[in-house]
ZABA-297787 format. One record per residue (C-alpha): chain; x, y negated, z. Coordinates in nm, 2 decimals. Example, Ala and Ser with C-alpha at 12.3 -4.5 7.8 and 13.67 -1.06 7.14 Angstrom:
// ZABA-297787
<atom "A", <1.23, 0.45, 0.78>>
<atom "A", <1.37, 0.11, 0.71>>
END
This chain:
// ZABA-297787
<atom "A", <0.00, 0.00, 0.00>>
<atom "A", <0.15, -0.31, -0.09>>
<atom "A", <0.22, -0.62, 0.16>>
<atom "A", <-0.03, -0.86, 0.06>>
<atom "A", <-0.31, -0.61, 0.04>>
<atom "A", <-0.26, -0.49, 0.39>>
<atom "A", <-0.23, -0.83, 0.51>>
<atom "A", <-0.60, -0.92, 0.37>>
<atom "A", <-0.72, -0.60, 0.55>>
<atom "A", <-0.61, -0.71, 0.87>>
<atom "A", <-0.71, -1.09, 0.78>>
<atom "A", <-1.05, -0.92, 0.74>>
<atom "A", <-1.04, -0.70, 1.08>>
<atom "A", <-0.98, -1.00, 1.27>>
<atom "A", <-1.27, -1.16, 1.10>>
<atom "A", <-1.51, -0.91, 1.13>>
<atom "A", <-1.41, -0.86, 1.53>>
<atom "A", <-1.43, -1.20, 1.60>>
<atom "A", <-1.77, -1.23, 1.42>>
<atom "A", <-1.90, -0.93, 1.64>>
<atom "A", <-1.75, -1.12, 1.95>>
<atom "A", <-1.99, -1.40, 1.83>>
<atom "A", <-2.29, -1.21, 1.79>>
<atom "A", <-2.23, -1.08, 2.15>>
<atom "A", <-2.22, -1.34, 2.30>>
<atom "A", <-2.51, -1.52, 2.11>>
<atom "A", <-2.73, -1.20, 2.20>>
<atom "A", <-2.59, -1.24, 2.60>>
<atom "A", <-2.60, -1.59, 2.65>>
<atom "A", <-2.71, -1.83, 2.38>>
<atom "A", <-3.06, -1.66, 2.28>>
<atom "A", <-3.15, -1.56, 2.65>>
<atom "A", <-3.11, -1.92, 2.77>>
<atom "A", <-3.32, -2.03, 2.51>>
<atom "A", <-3.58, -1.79, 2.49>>
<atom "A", <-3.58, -1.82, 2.93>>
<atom "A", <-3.49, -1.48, 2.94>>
<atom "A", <-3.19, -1.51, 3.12>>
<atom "A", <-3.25, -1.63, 3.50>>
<atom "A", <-3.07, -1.75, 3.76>>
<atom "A", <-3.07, -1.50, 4.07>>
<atom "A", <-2.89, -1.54, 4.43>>
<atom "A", <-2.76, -1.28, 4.60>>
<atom "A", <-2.91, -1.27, 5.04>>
<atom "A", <-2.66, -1.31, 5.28>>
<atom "A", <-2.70, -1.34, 5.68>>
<atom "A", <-2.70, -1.74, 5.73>>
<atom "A", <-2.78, -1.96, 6.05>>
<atom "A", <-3.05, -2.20, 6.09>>
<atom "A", <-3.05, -2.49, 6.40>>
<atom "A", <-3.31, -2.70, 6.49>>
<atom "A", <-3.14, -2.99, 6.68>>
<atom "A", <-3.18, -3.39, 6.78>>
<atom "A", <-2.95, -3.62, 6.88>>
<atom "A", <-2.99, -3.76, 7.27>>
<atom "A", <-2.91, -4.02, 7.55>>
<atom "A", <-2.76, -3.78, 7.82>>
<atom "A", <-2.72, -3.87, 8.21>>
<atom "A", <-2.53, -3.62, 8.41>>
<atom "A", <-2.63, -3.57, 8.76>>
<atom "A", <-2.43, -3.35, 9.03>>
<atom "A", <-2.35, -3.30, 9.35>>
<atom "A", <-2.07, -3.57, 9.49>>
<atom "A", <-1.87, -3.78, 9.69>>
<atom "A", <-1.71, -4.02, 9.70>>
<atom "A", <-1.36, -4.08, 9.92>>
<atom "A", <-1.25, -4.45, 10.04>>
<atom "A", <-0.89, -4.53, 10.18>>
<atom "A", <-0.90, -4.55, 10.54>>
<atom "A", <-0.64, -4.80, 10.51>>
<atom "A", <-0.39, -4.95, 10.17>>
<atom "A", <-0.08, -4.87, 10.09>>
<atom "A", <0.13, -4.66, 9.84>>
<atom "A", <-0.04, -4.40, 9.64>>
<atom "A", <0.09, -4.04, 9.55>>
<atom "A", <-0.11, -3.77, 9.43>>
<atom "A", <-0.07, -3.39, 9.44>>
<atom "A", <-0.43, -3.25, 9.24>>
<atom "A", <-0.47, -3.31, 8.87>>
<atom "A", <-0.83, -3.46, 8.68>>
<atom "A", <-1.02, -3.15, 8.69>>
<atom "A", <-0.86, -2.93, 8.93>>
<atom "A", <-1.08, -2.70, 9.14>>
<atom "A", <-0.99, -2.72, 9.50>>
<atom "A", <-1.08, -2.53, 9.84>>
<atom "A", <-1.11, -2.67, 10.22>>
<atom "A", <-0.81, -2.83, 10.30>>
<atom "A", <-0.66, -2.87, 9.98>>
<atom "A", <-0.40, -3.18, 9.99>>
<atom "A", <-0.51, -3.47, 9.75>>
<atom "A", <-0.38, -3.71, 9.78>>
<atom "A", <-0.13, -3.92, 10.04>>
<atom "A", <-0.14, -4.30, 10.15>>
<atom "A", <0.24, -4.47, 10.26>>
<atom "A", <0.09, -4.82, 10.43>>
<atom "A", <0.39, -4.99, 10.43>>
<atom "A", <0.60, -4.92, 10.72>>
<atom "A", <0.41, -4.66, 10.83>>
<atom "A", <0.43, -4.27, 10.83>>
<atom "A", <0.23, -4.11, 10.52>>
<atom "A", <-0.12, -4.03, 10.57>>
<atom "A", <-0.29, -3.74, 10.39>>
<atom "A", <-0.62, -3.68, 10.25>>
<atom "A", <-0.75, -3.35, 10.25>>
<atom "A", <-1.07, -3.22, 10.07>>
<atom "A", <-1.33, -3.17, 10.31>>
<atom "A", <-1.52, -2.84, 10.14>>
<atom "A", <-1.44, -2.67, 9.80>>
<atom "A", <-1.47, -2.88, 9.47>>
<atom "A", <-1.35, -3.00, 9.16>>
<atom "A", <-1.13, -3.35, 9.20>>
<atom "A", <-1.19, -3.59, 8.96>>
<atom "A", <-1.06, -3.98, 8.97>>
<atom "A", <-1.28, -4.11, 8.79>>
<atom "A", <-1.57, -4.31, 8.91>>
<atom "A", <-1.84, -4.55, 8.80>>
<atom "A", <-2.07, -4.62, 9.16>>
<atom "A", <-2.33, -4.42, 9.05>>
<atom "A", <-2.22, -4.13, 9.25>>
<atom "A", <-2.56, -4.18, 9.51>>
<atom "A", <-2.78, -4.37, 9.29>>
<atom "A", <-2.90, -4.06, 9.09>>
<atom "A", <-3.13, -3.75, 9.23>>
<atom "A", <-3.28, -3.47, 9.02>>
<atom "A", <-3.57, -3.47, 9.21>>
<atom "A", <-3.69, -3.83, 9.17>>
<atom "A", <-3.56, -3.87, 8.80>>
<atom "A", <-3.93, -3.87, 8.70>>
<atom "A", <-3.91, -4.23, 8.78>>
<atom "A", <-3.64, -4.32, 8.51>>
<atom "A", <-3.73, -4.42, 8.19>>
<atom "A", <-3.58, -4.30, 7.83>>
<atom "A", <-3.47, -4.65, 7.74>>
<atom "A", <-3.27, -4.73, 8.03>>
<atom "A", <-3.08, -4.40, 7.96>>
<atom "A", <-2.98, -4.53, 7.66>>
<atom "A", <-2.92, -4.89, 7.73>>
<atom "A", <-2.68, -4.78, 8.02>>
<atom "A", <-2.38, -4.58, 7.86>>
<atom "A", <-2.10, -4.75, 8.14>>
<atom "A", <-1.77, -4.57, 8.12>>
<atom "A", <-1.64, -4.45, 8.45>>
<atom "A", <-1.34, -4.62, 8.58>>
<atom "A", <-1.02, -4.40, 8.63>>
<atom "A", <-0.89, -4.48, 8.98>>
<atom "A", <-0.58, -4.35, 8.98>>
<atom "A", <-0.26, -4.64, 9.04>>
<atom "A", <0.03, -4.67, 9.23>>
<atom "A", <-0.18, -4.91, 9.57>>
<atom "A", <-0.49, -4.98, 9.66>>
<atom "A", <-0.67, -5.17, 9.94>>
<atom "A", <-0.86, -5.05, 10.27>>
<atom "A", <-1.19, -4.92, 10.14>>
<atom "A", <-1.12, -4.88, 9.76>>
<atom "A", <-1.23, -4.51, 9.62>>
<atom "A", <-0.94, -4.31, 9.55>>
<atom "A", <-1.14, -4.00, 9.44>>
<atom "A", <-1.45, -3.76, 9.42>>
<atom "A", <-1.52, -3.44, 9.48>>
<atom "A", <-1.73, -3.30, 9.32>>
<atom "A", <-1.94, -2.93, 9.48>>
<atom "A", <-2.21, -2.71, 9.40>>
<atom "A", <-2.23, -2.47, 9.08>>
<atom "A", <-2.50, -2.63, 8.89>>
<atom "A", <-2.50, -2.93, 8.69>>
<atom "A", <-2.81, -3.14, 8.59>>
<atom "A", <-2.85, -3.32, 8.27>>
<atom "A", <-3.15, -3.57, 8.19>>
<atom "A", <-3.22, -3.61, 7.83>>
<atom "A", <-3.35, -3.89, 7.70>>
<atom "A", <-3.55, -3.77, 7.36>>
<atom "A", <-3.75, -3.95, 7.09>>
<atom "A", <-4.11, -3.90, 7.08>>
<atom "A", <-4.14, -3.72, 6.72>>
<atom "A", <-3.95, -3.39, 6.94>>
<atom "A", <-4.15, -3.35, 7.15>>
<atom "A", <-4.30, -3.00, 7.07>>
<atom "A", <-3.95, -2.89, 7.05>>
<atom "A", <-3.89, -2.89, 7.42>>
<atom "A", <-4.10, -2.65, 7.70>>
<atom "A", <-4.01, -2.58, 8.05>>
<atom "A", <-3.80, -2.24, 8.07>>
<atom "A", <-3.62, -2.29, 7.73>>
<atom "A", <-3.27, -2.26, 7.65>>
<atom "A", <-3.14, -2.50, 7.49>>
<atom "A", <-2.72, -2.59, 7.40>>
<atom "A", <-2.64, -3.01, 7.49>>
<atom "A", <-2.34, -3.07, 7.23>>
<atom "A", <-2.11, -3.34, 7.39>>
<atom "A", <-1.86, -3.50, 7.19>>
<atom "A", <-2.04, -3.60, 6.84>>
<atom "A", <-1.93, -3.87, 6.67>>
<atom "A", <-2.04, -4.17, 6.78>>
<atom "A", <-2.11, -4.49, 6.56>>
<atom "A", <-2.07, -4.84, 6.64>>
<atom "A", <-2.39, -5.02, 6.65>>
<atom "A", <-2.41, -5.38, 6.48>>
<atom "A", <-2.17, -5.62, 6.68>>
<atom "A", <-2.03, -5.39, 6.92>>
<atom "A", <-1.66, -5.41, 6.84>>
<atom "A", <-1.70, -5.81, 6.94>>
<atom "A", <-1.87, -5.71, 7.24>>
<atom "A", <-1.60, -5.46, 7.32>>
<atom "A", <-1.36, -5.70, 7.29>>
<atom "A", <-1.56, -5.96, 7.56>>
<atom "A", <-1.65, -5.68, 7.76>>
<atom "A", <-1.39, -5.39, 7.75>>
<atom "A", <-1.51, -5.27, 8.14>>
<atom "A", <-1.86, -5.17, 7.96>>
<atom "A", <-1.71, -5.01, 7.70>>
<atom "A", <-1.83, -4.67, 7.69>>
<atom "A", <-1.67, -4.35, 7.70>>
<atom "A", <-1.47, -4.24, 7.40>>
<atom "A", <-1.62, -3.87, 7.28>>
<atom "A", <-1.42, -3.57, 7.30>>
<atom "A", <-1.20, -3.46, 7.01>>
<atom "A", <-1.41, -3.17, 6.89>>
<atom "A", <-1.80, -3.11, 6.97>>
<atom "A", <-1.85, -2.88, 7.30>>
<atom "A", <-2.14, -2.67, 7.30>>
<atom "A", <-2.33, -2.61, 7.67>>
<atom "A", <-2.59, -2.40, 7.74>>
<atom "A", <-2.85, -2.48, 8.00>>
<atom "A", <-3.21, -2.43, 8.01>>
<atom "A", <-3.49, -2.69, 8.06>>
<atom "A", <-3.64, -2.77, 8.42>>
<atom "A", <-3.86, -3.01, 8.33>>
<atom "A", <-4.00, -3.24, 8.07>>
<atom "A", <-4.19, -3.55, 8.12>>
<atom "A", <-4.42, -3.81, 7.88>>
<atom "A", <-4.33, -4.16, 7.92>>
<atom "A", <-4.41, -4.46, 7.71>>
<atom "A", <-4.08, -4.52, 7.56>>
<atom "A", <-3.99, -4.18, 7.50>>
<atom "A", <-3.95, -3.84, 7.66>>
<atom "A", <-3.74, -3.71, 7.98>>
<atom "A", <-3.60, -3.38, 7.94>>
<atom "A", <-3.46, -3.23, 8.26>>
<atom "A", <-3.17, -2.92, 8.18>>
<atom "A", <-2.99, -2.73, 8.44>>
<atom "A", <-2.68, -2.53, 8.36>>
<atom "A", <-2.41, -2.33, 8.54>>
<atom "A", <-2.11, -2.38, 8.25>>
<atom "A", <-1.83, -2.57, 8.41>>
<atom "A", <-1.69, -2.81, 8.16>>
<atom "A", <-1.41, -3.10, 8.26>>
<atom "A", <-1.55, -3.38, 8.04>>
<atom "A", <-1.87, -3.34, 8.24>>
<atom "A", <-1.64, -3.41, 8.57>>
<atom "A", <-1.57, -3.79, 8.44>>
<atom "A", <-1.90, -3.88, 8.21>>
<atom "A", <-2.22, -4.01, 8.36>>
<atom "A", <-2.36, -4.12, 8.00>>
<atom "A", <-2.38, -3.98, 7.69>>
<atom "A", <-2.49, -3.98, 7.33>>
<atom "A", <-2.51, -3.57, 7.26>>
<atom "A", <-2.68, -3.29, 6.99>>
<atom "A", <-2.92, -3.11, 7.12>>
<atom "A", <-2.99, -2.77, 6.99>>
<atom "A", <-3.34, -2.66, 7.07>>
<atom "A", <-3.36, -2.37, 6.80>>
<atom "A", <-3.09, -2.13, 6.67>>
<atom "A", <-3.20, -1.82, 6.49>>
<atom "A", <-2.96, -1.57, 6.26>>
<atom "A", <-3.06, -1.35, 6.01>>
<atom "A", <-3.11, -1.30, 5.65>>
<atom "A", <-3.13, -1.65, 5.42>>
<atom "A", <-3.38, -1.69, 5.11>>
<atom "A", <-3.41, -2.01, 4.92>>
<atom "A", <-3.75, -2.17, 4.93>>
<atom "A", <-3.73, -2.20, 4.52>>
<atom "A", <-3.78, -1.82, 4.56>>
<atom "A", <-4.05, -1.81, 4.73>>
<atom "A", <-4.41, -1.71, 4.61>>
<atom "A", <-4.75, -1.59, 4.68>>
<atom "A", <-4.94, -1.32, 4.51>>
<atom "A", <-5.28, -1.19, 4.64>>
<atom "A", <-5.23, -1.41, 4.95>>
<atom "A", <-4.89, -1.25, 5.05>>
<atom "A", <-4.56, -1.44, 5.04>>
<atom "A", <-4.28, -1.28, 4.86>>
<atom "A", <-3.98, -1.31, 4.61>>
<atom "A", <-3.90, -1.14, 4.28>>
<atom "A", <-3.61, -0.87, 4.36>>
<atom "A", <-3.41, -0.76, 4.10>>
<atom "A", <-3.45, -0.36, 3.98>>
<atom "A", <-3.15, -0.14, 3.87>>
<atom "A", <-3.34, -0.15, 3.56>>
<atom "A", <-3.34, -0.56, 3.52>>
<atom "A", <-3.70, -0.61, 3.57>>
<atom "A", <-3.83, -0.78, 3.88>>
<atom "A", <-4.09, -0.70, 4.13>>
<atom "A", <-4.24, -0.86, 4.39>>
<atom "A", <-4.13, -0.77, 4.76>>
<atom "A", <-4.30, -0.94, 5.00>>
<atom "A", <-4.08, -1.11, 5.32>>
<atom "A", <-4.24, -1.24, 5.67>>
<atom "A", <-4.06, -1.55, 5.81>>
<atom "A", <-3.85, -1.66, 6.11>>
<atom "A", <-3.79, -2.03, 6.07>>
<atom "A", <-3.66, -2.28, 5.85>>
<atom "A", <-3.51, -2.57, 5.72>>
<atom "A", <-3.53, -2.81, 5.44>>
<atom "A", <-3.39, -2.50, 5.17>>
<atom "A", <-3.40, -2.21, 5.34>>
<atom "A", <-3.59, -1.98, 5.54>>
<atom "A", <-3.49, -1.71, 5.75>>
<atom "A", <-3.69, -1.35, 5.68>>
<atom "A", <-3.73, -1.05, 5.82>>
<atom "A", <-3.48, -0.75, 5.66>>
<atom "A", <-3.55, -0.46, 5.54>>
<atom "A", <-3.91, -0.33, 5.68>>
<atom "A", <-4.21, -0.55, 5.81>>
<atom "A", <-4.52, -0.45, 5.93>>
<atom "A", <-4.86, -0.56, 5.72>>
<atom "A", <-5.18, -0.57, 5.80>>
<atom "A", <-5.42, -0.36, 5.59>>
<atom "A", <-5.79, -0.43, 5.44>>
<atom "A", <-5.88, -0.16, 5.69>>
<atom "A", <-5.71, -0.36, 6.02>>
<atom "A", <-5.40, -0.16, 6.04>>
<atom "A", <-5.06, -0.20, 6.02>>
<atom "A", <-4.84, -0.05, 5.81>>
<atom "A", <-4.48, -0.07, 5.76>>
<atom "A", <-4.33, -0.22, 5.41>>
<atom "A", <-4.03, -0.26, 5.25>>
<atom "A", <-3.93, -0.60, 5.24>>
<atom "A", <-3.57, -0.75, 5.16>>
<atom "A", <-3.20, -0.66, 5.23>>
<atom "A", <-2.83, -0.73, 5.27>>
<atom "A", <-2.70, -0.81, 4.92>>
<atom "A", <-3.04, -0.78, 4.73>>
<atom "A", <-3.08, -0.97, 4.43>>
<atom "A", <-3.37, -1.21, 4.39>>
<atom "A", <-3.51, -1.43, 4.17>>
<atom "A", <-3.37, -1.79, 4.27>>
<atom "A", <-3.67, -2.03, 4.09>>
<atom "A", <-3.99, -1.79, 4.13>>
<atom "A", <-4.13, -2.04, 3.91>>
<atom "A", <-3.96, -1.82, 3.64>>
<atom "A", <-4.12, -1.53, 3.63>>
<atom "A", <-4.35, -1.47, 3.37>>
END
C-alpha cells in the first residue's frame, strides 16, 4: 500500500471517530437538555438543621465580693479563673512598714478579679421584675482589679461558689414559641459583635462603659430553661446550667446565639419536594433511570431544606392503620426540581 493512500485512511479513521464522539455526546448531552430529558438530581446526605436567635444575656451567680481591710502593696498567688478550696491563699497586702497580711478564701470557689458592683444587685428569684430592654441597654464591662496598691476598702477579688449558673435572656417577641419551661437549649457566647451607629466616638468619651470584648471563637453552653416570662418590651428567658466556663467568671452582660432547635438527620431540598394523592414525597431515582415517587415524613426545616425520616415511616391507611413504608436513604438519588417530572 503506498504512503499517501494509507495516510488518507487514517485521515478518514480520525474523522469518522471523532464524528461518532460527536454524535455521543449530542445523544448524551445536547438533545436531552433540550428535549428536558436530562435532569438535575442530588444525592441525600446526613446534614444539621439549627433553629437559633440572637440575645441580650445577664449572668447571675453566687458571689462575693472581698475589700482590703487595710492598703498597701499587692501580691497575688491565684490566677483569673482558678478554682480554690477553704483556706486557699489569694492574695497578700504589705501596708507599708508593716508585716504582710494574707487573705485566704473563706469556702471553696473560683477566683476571679474582675468586678463591676453588680455582684448583690441581681437575684434569680426576683428577675421577674427586670425588663428585656434594660438587659440590653446595660452591657458595662467589668473592671479587672488586679494592680500593684490599693486603698482601705477597695475590692481586691470575688469568689465565686455554687455549681450552677443562671443566665436571663433577653429575647425579641417574634421567638416567642421557641422557648417552654424544661427545654434545653445551648447560649453561644462570643459571636461577633457589631458596632452600632456612633459607638466608636462614644468609646472614645467613655472607654469605662465600654463593653466586653467577645471571645476569640464562639462557646457553646448547654442549659435548660427555668422560666419564661411576657413583658411589654420583649421576653425574659430564665436558663440554668451546670457547664463551668471562665468567660462566664468575668462577664455580667452579653450579646449571645441562642440555639433553641438542633436536629440531625437526613437532608432533602424543598425544590424536591411534592405531593401526590395528598402524601408528600420526592421522585427517587431507579437502577433503571426512571423515577418513582417515595413518600418522606418530616422533622424540621429551614429556608432550603428539610430534614426526613430514613429509610421506613409509618402511614396511616384508608382503613385507620398503620403500616410501615419505605421511604428515603443514605446516598439515594432524587429528583432535585420535582417540578420536572413529567
Amino acid at each position: 500500500m503506498k504512503a499517501g493512500t494509507k495516510k488518507r485512511i487514517n485521515t478518514l479513521l480520525i474523522v469518522i471517530f471523532l464524528a461518532a464522539v460527536a454524535y455521543l455526546y449530542a445523544c448524551l448531552y445536547l438533545l436531552p437538555s433540550i428535549s428536558g430529558a436530562r435532569k438535575t438530581n442530588e444525592v441525600i446526605n446526613y446534614g444539621k438543621i439549627e433553629r437559633s436567635n440572637e440575645a441580650s444575656c445577664l449572668i447571675i451567680r453566687n458571689e462575693e465580693v472581698i475589700y482590703a481591710q487595710q492598703g498597701g502593696t499587692l501580691s497575688y498567688y491565684c490566677e483569673e479563673g482558678s478554682k480554690t478550696r477553704v483556706g486557699t491563699k489569694v492574695l497578700d497586702i504589705y501596708p507599708a512598714g508593716r508585716s504582710a497580711s494574707p487573705y485566704y478564701c473563706p469556702s471553696t470557689g473560683f477566683v476571679s478579679y474582675y468586678i463591676d458592683g453588680y455582684e448583690d444587685v441581681f437575684n434569680i428569684d426576683e428577675i421577674i421584675e427586670l425588663e428585656p430592654e434594660y438587659i440590653d441597654q446595660t452591657m458595662i464591662a467589668p473592671e479587672d482589679t488586679v494592680r500593684k496598691t490599693c486603698e482601705k476598702d477597695d475590692p481586691v477579688y470575688k469568689l465565686i461558689t455554687g455549681d450552677e449558673w443562671y443566665m436571663v435572656l433577653a429575647v425579641d417577641k417574634s421567638f416567642e414559641d421557641d422557648y417552654t419551661i424544661g427545654q434545653n437549649i445551648s447560649v453561644c457566647f462570643g459571636i461577633p459583635q457589631e458596632p452600632e451607629e456612633g459607638e466608636e466616638a462614644a468609646e472614645e468619651k467613655e472607654p469605662e462603659e465600654k463593653a466586653e470584648e467577645p471571645p476569640a471563637e464562639e462557646t457553646e453552653i448547654p442549659a435548660v430553661v427555668t422560666g419564661v416570662f411576657k413583658k411589654e418590651s420583649g421576653l425574659l428567658v430564665a436558663a440554668r446550667t451546670r457547664r463551668y466556663y471562665e468567660g462566664m467568671l468575668r462577664t455580667r452582660f452579653s450579646r449571645v446565639r441562642v440555639i433553641t432547635r438542633s436536629e440531625e438527620g437526613l437532608m432533602v431540598p424543598k425544590s424536591a419536594v411534592t405531593e401526590e394523592e395528598g402524601r408528600q414525597g420526592v421522585y427517587k431515582l431507579g437502577v433503571s433511570g426512571d423515577y418513582s415517587f417515595v413518600p418522606i415524613e418530616t422533622v424540621t426545616e429551614n429556608e432550603e431544606y428539610y430534614i426526613v425520616k430514613s429509610d421506613t415511616i409509618e402511614q396511616e391507611q384508608p382503613d385507620g392503620t398503620k403500616k410501615s413504608v419505605i421511604t428515603v436513604g443514605i446516598y439515594d438519588e432524587i429528583l432535585l426540581n420535582a417540578e420536572e417530572h413529567q
